[in-house]
Phi, psi and omega in degrees: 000115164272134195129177181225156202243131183272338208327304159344298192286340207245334179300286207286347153279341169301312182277355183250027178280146196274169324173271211305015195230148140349131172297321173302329202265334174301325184285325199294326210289333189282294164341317200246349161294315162318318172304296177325332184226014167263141183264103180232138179266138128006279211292341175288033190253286197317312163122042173256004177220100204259101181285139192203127186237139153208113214285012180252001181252359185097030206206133164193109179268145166309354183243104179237148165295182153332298185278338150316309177302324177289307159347287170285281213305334177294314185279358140312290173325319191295326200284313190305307197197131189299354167276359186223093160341085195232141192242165146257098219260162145249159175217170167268092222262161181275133199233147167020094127103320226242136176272087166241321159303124163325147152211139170274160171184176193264144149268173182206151197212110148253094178081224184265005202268139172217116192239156144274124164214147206223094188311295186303351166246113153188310194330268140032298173278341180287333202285293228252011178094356194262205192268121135343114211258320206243018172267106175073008225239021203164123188278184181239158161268355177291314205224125153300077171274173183278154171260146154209115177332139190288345165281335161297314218281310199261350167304277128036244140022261191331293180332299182264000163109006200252032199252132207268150172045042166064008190217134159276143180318336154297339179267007163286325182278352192265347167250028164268320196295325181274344167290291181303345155281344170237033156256163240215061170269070171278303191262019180252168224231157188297308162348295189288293191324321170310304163285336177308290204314303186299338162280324194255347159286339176297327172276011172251004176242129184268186179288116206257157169314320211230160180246012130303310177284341165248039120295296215287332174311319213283313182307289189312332203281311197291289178355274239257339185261282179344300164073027157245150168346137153198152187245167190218153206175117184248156170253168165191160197244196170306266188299263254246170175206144182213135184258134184276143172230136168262131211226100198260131196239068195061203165320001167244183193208124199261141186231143164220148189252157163217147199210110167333286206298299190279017177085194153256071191246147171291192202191176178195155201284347145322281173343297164317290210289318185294344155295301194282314201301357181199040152117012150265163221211147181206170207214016219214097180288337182269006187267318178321307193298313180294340173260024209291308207279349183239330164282109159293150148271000000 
């Protein structure tokens, strides 16, 4: 079985929640612990990794769908305290762009009070430190739900410590963004700038568990800091997967790789070709195309 089985880490967090918090702060205290060891793949789409909870053997590996991730958290939440109500919903999740794939997530019913919360697009942001998008944070057109505020969210935060190195990584990044806005690349070439920019973004990214969750930190990095054009592309072996990013500059084409193992390193589309040239595999015909002068079939 691939993965490591949390079954353990989620028992004894069920059982270490603290006394002294709000039936809201207990759930957020779950959440964002909970955030911490869950994983989601790709490849479990392919069906190379078999997501599996099964409480009577012990055993709930870390690399989950959606529905696996709703799954365990309702029953913690349910498990923590008889006051707090946790369900499993659909909602309509995002596919290329298109709000069309089924997805799963929780509502939590405290009293009269009811939130949507969708742990698995959270993942990502609980892994790299930032402020949470999805606890409470968004409603149905079907069902009124409650709202709670990204100030309530970081109120919270405070309280219980759960905020990493006393700053969410959003606000590193909204000053990496105002450092690089107040340097002076007049004499530098798109190239150099490029690396400049890539470097001091390389240094906000930690080691993520999982290879989803530090794509999509890498995607918010390119937004909101990079401020460039870029195509995106994954290649893959039997085990690994890395997504290529193309970063195009009138006729040249700047590669940067990203990977669990290997990070975030430049590249060049040699690099790119001699992987798929020798047993990594893509799915992706424009990437081929972009690689025209270097990919053999």
């Amino acid at each position: 079985m691939i993965g490591d089985n949390i079954f353990e880490e989620l028992h004894i967090l069920s059982l270490s929640v603290p006394d002294n918090l709000s039936l809201i702060e207990k759930v957020r205290w779950i959440y964002i612990k909970a955030g911490e060891l869950f994983s989601y793949d790709y490849t479990i789409l392919d069906g190379d990794i078999v997501p599996r909870v099964d409480l009577k053997e012990g055993y709930i590996n870390n690399y989950q769908t959606c529905i696996g991730v709703s799954e365990v958290l309702s029953m913690i939440l349910n498990h923590i305290d008889p006051r707090i109500k946790c369900n499993i919903i659909e909602r309509e999740g995002v596919n290329r762009g298109r709000f069309t794939e089924k997805h799963k997530a929780n509502e939590v019913i405290i009293g009269n009070e009811k939130y949507i919360l969708d742990l698995t697009l959270d993942l990502f942001l609980i892994q790299s430190g930032c402020r949470t998008k999805e606890f409470g944070f968004s409603s149905s057109p079907d069902v009124d739900y409650d709202i709670i505020s990204l100030n309530e969210c970081e109120e919270m935060d405070k309280k219980m410590g759960l905020i990493k190195n006393g700053e969410y990584t959003d606000k590193k990044i909204s000053d990496l963004k105002s450092e690089i806005g107040r340097m002076d690349f007049s004499n530098k070439s798109f190239e150099e700038i490029l690396d400049i920019k890539a470097n001091k973004v390389s240094s906000l990214i930690p080691k993520f568990k999982g290879f989803f969750e530090g794509k999509n930190f890498i995607n918010k990095l390119f937004k909101e800091v990079l401020n460039v054009n870029y195509k995106e592309f994954n290649i893959y072996s039997e085990k690994n997967m890395i997504t290529c990013f193309e970063i195009p500059n009138g006729e040249d084409k700047h590669w940067y790789l990203y990977g669990k193992d290997i990070g975030f390193v430049k590249s060049s589309s040699e690099v790119i070709s001699s992987l798929l040239n020798n047993g990594w595999m893509t799915r992706s015909n424009t990437l081929m195309d972009e690689l025209e002068d270097n990919y053999t079939l």
